[in-house]
PDB file as gemmi writes it, atoms N, CA and C in Angstrom:
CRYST1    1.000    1.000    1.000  90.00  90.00  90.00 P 1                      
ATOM      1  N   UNK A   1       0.839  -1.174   0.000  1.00  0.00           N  
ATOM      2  CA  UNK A   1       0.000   0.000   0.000  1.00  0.00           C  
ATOM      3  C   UNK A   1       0.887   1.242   0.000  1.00  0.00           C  
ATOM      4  N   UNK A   2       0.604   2.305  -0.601  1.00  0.00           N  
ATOM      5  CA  UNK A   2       1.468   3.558  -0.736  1.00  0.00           C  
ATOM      6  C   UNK A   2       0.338   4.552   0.466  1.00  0.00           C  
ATOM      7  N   UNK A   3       1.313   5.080   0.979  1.00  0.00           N  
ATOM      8  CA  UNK A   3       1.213   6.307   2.083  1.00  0.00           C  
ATOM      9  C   UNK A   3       1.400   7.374   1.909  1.00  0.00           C  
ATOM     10  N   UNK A   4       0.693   8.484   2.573  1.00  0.00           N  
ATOM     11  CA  UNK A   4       1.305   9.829   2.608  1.00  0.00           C  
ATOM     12  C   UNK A   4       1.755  10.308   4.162  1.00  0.00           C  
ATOM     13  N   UNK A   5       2.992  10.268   4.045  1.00  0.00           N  
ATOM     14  CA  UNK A   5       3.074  10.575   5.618  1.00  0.00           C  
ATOM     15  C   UNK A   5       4.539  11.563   5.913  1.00  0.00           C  
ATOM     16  N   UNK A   6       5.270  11.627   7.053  1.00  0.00           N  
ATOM     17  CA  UNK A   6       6.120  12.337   7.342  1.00  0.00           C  
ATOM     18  C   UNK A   6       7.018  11.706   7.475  1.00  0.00           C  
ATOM     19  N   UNK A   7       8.123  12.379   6.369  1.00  0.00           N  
ATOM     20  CA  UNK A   7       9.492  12.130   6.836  1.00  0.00           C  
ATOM     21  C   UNK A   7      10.347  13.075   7.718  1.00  0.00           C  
ATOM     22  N   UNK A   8      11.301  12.509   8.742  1.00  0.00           N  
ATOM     23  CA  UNK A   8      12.107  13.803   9.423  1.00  0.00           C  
ATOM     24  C   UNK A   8      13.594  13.806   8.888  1.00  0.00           C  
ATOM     25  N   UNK A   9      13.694  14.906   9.169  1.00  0.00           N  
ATOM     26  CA  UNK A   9      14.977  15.761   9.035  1.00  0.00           C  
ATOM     27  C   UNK A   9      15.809  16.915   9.688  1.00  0.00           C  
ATOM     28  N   UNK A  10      16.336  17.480   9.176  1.00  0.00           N  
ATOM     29  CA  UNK A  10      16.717  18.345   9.974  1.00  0.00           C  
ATOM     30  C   UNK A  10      17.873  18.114  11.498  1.00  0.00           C  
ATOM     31  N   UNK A  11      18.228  18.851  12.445  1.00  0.00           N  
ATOM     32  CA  UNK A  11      18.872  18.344  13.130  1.00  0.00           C  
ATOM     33  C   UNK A  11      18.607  17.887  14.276  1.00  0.00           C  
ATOM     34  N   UNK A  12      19.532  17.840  15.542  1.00  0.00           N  
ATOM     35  CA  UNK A  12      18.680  17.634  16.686  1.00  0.00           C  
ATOM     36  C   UNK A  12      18.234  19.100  17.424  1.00  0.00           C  
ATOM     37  N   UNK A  13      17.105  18.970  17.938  1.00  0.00           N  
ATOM     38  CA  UNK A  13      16.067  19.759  18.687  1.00  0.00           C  
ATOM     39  C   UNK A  13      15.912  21.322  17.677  1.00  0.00           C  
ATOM     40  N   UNK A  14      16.111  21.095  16.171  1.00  0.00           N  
ATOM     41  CA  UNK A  14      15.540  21.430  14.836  1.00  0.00           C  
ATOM     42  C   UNK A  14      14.955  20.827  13.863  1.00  0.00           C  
ATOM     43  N   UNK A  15      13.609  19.864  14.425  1.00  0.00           N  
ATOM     44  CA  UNK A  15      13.347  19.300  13.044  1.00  0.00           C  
ATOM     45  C   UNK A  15      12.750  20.055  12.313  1.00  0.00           C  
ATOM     46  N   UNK A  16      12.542  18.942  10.918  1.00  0.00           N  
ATOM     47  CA  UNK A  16      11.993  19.841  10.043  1.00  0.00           C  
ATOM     48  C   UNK A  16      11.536  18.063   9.007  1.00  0.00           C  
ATOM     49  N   UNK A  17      10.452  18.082   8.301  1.00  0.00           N  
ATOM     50  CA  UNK A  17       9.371  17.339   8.395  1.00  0.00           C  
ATOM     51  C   UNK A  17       9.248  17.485   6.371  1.00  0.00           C  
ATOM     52  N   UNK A  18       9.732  16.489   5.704  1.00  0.00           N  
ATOM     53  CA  UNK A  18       9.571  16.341   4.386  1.00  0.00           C  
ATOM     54  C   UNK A  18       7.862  15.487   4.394  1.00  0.00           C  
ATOM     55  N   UNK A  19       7.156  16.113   3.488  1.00  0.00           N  
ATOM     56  CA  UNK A  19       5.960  15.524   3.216  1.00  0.00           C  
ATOM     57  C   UNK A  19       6.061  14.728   1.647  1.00  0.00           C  
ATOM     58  N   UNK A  20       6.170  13.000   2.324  1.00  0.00           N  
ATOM     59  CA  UNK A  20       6.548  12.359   0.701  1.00  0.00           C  
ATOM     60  C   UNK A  20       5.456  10.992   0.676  1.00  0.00           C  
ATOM     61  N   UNK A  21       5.575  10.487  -0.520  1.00  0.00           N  
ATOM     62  CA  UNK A  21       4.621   9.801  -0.824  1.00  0.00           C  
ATOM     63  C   UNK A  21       5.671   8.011  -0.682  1.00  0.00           C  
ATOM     64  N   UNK A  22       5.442   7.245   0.175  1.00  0.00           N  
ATOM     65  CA  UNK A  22       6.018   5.907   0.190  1.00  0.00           C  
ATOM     66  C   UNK A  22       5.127   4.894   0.508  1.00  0.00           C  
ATOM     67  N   UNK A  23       5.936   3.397   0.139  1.00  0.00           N  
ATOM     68  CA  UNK A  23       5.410   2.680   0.438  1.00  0.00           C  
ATOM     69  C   UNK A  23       5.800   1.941   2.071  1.00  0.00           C  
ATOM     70  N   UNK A  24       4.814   1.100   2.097  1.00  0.00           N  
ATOM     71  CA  UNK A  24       4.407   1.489   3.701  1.00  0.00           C  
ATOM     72  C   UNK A  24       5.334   0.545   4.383  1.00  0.00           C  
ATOM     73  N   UNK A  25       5.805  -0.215   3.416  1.00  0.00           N  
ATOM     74  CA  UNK A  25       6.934  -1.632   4.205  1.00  0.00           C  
ATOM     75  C   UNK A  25       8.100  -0.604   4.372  1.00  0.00           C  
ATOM     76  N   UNK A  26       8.326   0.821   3.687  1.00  0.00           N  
ATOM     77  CA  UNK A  26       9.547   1.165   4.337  1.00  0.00           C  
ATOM     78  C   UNK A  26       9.912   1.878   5.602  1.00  0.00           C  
ATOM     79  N   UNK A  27      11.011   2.253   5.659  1.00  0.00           N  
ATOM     80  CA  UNK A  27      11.295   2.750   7.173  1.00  0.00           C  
ATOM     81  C   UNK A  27      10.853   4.199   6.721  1.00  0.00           C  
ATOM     82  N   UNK A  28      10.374   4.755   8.333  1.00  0.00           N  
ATOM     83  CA  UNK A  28      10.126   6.623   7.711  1.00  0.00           C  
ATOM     84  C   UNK A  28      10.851   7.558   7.107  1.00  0.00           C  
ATOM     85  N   UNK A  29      12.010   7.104   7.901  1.00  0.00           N  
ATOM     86  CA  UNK A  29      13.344   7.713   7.024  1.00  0.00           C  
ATOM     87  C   UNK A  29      13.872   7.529   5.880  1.00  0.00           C  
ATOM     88  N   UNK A  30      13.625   6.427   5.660  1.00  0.00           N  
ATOM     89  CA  UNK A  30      14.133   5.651   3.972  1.00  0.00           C  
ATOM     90  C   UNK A  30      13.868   5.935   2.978  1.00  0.00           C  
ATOM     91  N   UNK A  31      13.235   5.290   1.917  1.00  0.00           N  
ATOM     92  CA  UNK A  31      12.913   5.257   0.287  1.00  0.00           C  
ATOM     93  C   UNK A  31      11.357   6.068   0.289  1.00  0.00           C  
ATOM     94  N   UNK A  32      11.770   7.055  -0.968  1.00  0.00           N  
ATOM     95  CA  UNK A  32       9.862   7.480  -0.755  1.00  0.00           C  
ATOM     96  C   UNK A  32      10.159   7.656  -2.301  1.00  0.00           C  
ATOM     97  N   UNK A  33       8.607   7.675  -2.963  1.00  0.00           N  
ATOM     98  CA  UNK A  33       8.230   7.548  -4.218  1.00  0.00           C  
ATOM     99  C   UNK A  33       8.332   9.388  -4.291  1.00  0.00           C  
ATOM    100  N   UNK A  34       8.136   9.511  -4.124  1.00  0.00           N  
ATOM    101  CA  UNK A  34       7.764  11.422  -4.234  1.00  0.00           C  
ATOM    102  C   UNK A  34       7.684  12.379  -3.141  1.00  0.00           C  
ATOM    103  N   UNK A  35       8.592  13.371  -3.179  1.00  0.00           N  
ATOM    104  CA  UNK A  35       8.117  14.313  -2.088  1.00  0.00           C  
ATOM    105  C   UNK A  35       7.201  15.305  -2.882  1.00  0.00           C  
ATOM    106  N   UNK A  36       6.082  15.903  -1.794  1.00  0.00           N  
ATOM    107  CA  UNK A  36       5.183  16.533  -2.280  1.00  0.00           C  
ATOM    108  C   UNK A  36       5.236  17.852  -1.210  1.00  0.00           C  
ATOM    109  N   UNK A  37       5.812  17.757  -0.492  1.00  0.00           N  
ATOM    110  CA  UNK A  37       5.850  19.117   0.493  1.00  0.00           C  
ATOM    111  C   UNK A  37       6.730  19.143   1.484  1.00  0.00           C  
ATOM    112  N   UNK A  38       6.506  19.851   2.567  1.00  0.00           N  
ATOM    113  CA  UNK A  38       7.148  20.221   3.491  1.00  0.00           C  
ATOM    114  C   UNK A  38       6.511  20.658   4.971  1.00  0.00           C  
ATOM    115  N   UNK A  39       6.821  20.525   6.081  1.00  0.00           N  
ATOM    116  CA  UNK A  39       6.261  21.114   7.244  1.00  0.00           C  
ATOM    117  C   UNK A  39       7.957  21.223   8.577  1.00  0.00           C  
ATOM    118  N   UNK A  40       7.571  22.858   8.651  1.00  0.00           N  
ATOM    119  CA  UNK A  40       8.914  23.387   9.667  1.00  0.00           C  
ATOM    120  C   UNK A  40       7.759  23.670  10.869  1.00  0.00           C  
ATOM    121  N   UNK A  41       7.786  22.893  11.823  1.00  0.00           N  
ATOM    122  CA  UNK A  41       7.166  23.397  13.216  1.00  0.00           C  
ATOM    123  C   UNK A  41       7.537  24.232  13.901  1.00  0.00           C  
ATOM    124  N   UNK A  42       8.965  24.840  13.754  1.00  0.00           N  
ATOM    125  CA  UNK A  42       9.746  26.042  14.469  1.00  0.00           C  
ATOM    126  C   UNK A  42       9.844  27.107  13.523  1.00  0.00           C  
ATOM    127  N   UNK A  43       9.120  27.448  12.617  1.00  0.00           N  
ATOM    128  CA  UNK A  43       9.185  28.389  11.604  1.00  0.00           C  
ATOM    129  C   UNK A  43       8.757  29.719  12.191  1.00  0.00           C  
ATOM    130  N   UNK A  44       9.739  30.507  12.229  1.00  0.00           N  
ATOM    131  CA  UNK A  44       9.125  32.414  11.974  1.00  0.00           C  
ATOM    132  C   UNK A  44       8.225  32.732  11.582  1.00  0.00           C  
ATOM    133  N   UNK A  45       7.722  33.636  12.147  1.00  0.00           N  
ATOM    134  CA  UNK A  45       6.594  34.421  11.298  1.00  0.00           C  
ATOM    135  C   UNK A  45       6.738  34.765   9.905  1.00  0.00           C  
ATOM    136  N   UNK A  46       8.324  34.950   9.879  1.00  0.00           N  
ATOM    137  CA  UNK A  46       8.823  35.877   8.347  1.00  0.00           C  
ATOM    138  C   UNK A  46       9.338  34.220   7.635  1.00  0.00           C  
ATOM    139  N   UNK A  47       9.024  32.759   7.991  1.00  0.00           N  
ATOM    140  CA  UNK A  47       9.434  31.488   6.828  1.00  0.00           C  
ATOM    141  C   UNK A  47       8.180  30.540   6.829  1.00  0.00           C  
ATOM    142  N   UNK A  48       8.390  30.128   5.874  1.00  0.00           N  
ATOM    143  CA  UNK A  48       6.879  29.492   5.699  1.00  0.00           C  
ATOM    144  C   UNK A  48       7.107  28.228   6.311  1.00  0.00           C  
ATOM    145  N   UNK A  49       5.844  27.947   7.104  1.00  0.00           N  
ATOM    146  CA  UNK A  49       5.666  26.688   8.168  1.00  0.00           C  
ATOM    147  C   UNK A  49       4.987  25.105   7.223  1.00  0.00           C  
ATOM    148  N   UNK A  50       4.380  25.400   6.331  1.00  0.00           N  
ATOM    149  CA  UNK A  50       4.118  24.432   5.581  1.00  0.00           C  
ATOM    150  C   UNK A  50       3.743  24.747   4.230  1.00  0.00           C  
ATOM    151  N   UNK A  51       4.498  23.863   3.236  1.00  0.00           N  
ATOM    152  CA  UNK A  51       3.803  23.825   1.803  1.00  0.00           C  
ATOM    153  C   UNK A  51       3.151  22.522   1.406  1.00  0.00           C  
ATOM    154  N   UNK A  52       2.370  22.129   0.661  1.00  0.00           N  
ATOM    155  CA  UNK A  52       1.861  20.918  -0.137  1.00  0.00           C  
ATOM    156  C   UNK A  52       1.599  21.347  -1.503  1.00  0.00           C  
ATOM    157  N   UNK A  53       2.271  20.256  -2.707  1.00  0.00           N  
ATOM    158  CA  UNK A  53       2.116  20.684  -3.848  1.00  0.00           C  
ATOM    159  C   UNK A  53       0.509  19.693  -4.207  1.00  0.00           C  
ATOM    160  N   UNK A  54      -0.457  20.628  -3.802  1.00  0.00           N  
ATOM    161  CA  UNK A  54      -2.037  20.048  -3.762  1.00  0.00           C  
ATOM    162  C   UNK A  54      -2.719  19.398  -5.168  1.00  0.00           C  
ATOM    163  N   UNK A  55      -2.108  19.435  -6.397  1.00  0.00           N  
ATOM    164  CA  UNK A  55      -2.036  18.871  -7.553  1.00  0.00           C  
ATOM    165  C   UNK A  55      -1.365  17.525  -7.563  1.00  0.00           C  
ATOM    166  N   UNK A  56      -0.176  16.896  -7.048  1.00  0.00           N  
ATOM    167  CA  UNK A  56       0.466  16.107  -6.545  1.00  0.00           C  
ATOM    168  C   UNK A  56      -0.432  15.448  -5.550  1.00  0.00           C  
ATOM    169  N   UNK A  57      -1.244  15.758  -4.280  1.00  0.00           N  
ATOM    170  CA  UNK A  57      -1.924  15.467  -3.293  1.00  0.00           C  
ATOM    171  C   UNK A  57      -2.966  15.012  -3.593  1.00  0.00           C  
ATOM    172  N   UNK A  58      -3.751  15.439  -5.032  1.00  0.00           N  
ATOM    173  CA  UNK A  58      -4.870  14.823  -5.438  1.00  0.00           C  
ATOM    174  C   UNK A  58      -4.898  13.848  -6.183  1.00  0.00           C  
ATOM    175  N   UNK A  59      -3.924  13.714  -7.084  1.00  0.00           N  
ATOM    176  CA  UNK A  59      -3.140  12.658  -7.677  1.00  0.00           C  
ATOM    177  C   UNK A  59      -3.075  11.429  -7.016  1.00  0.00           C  
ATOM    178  N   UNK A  60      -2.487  11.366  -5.835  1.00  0.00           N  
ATOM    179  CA  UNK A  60      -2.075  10.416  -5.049  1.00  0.00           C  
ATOM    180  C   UNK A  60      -2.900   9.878  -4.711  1.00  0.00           C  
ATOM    181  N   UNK A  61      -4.175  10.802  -3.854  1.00  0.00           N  
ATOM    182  CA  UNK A  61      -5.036  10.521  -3.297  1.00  0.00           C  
ATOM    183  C   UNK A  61      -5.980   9.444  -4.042  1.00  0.00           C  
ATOM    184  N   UNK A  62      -5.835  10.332  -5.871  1.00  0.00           N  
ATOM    185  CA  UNK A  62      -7.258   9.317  -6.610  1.00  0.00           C  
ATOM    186  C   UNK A  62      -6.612   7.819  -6.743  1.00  0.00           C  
ATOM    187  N   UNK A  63      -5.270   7.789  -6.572  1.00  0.00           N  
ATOM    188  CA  UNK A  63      -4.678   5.997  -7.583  1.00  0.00           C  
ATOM    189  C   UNK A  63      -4.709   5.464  -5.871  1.00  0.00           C  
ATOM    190  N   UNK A  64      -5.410   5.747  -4.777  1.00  0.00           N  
ATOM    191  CA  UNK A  64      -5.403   5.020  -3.515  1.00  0.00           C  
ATOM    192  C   UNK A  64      -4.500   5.557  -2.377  1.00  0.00           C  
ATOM    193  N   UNK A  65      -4.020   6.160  -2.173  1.00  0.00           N  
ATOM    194  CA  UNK A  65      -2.893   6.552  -1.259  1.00  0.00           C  
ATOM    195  C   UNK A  65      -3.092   6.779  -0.285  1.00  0.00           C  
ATOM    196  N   UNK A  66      -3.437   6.394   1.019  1.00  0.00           N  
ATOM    197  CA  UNK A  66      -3.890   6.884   2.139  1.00  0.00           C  
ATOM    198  C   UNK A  66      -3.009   7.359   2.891  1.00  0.00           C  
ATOM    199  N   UNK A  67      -3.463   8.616   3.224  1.00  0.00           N  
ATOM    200  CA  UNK A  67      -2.671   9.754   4.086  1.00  0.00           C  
ATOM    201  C   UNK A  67      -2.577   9.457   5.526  1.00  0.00           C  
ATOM    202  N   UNK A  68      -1.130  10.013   6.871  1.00  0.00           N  
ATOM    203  CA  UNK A  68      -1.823   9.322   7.947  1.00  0.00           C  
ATOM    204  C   UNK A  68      -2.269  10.518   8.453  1.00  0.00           C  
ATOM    205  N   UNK A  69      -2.527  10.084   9.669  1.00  0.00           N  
ATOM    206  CA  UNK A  69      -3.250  11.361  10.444  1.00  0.00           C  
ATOM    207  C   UNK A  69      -2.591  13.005  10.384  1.00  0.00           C  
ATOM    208  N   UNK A  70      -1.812  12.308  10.979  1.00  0.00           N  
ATOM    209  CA  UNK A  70      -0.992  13.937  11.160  1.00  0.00           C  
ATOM    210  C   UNK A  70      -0.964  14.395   9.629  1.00  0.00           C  
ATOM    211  N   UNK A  71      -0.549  13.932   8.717  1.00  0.00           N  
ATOM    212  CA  UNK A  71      -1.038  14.798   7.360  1.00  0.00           C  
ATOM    213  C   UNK A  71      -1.834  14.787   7.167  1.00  0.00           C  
ATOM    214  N   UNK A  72      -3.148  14.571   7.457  1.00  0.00           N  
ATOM    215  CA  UNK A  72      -4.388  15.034   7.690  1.00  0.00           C  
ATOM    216  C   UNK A  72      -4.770  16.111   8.152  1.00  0.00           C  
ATOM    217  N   UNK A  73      -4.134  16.506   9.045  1.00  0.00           N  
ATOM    218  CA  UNK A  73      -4.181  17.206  10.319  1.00  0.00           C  
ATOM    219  C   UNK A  73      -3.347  18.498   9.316  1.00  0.00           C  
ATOM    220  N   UNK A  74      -2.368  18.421   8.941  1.00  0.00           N  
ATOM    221  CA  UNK A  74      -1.469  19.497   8.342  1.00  0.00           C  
ATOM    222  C   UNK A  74      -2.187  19.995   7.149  1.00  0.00           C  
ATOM    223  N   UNK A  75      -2.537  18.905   6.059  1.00  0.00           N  
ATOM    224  CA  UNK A  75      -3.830  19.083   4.997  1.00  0.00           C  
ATOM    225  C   UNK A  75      -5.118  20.119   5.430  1.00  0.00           C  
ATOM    226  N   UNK A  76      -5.284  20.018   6.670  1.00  0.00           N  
ATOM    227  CA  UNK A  76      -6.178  20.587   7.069  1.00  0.00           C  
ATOM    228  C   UNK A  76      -6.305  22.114   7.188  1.00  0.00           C  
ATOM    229  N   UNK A  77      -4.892  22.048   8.065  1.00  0.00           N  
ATOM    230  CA  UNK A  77      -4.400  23.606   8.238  1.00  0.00           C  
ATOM    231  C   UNK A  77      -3.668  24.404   7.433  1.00  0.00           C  
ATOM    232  N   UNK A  78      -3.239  23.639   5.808  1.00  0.00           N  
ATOM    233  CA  UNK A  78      -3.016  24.412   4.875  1.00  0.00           C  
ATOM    234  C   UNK A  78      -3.874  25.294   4.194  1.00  0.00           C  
ATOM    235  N   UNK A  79      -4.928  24.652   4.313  1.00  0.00           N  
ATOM    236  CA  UNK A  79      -6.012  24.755   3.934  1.00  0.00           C  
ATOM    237  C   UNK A  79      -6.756  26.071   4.022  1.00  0.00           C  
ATOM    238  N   UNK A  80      -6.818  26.100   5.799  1.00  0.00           N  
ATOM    239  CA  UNK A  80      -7.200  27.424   6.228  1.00  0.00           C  
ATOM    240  C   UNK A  80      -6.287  28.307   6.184  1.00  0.00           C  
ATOM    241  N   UNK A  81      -4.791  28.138   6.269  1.00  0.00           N  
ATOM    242  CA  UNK A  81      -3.908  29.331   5.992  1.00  0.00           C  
ATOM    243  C   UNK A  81      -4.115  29.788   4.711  1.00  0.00           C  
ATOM    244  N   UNK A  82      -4.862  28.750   3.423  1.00  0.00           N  
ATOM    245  CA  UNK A  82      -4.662  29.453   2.309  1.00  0.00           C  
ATOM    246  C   UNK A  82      -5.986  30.579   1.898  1.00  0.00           C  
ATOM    247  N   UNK A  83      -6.836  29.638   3.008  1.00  0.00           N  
ATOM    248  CA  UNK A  83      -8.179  30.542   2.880  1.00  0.00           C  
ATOM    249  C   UNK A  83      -8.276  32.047   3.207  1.00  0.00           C  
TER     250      UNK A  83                                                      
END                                                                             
Protein backbone atom coordinates (compact mmCIF):
# COMPACT_ATOMS: atom_id res chain seq x y z
CA UNK A 1 0.00 0.00 0.00
CA UNK A 2 1.47 3.56 -0.74
CA UNK A 3 1.21 6.31 2.08
CA UNK A 4 1.30 9.83 2.61
CA UNK A 5 3.07 10.57 5.62
CA UNK A 6 6.12 12.34 7.34
CA UNK A 7 9.49 12.13 6.84
CA UNK A 8 12.11 13.80 9.42
CA UNK A 9 14.98 15.76 9.04
CA UNK A 10 16.72 18.34 9.97
CA UNK A 11 18.87 18.34 13.13
CA UNK A 12 18.68 17.63 16.69
CA UNK A 13 16.07 19.76 18.69
CA UNK A 14 15.54 21.43 14.84
CA UNK A 15 13.35 19.30 13.04
CA UNK A 16 11.99 19.84 10.04
CA UNK A 17 9.37 17.34 8.40
CA UNK A 18 9.57 16.34 4.39
CA UNK A 19 5.96 15.52 3.22
CA UNK A 20 6.55 12.36 0.70
CA UNK A 21 4.62 9.80 -0.82
CA UNK A 22 6.02 5.91 0.19
CA UNK A 23 5.41 2.68 0.44
CA UNK A 24 4.41 1.49 3.70
CA UNK A 25 6.93 -1.63 4.20
CA UNK A 26 9.55 1.16 4.34
CA UNK A 27 11.30 2.75 7.17
CA UNK A 28 10.13 6.62 7.71
CA UNK A 29 13.34 7.71 7.02
CA UNK A 30 14.13 5.65 3.97
CA UNK A 31 12.91 5.26 0.29
CA UNK A 32 9.86 7.48 -0.75
CA UNK A 33 8.23 7.55 -4.22
CA UNK A 34 7.76 11.42 -4.23
CA UNK A 35 8.12 14.31 -2.09
CA UNK A 36 5.18 16.53 -2.28
CA UNK A 37 5.85 19.12 0.49
CA UNK A 38 7.15 20.22 3.49
CA UNK A 39 6.26 21.11 7.24
CA UNK A 40 8.91 23.39 9.67
CA UNK A 41 7.17 23.40 13.22
CA UNK A 42 9.75 26.04 14.47
CA UNK A 43 9.19 28.39 11.60
CA UNK A 44 9.12 32.41 11.97
CA UNK A 45 6.59 34.42 11.30
CA UNK A 46 8.82 35.88 8.35
CA UNK A 47 9.43 31.49 6.83
CA UNK A 48 6.88 29.49 5.70
CA UNK A 49 5.67 26.69 8.17
CA UNK A 50 4.12 24.43 5.58
CA UNK A 51 3.80 23.83 1.80
CA UNK A 52 1.86 20.92 -0.14
CA UNK A 53 2.12 20.68 -3.85
CA UNK A 54 -2.04 20.05 -3.76
CA UNK A 55 -2.04 18.87 -7.55
CA UNK A 56 0.47 16.11 -6.54
CA UNK A 57 -1.92 15.47 -3.29
CA UNK A 58 -4.87 14.82 -5.44
CA UNK A 59 -3.14 12.66 -7.68
CA UNK A 60 -2.07 10.42 -5.05
CA UNK A 61 -5.04 10.52 -3.30
CA UNK A 62 -7.26 9.32 -6.61
CA UNK A 63 -4.68 6.00 -7.58
CA UNK A 64 -5.40 5.02 -3.51
CA UNK A 65 -2.89 6.55 -1.26
CA UNK A 66 -3.89 6.88 2.14
CA UNK A 67 -2.67 9.75 4.09
CA UNK A 68 -1.82 9.32 7.95
CA UNK A 69 -3.25 11.36 10.44
CA UNK A 70 -0.99 13.94 11.16
CA UNK A 71 -1.04 14.80 7.36
CA UNK A 72 -4.39 15.03 7.69
CA UNK A 73 -4.18 17.21 10.32
CA UNK A 74 -1.47 19.50 8.34
CA UNK A 75 -3.83 19.08 5.00
CA UNK A 76 -6.18 20.59 7.07
CA UNK A 77 -4.40 23.61 8.24
CA UNK A 78 -3.02 24.41 4.87
CA UNK A 79 -6.01 24.75 3.93
CA UNK A 80 -7.20 27.42 6.23
CA UNK A 81 -3.91 29.33 5.99
CA UNK A 82 -4.66 29.45 2.31
CA UNK A 83 -8.18 30.54 2.88
Amino acid sequence: MVVIRLARGGAKARPFFNIVVADKRTRRDGRFIERIGFYNPIATASEESIRIAQDRLTYWKSVGAQSSPTVDRLIDQAAKKAA
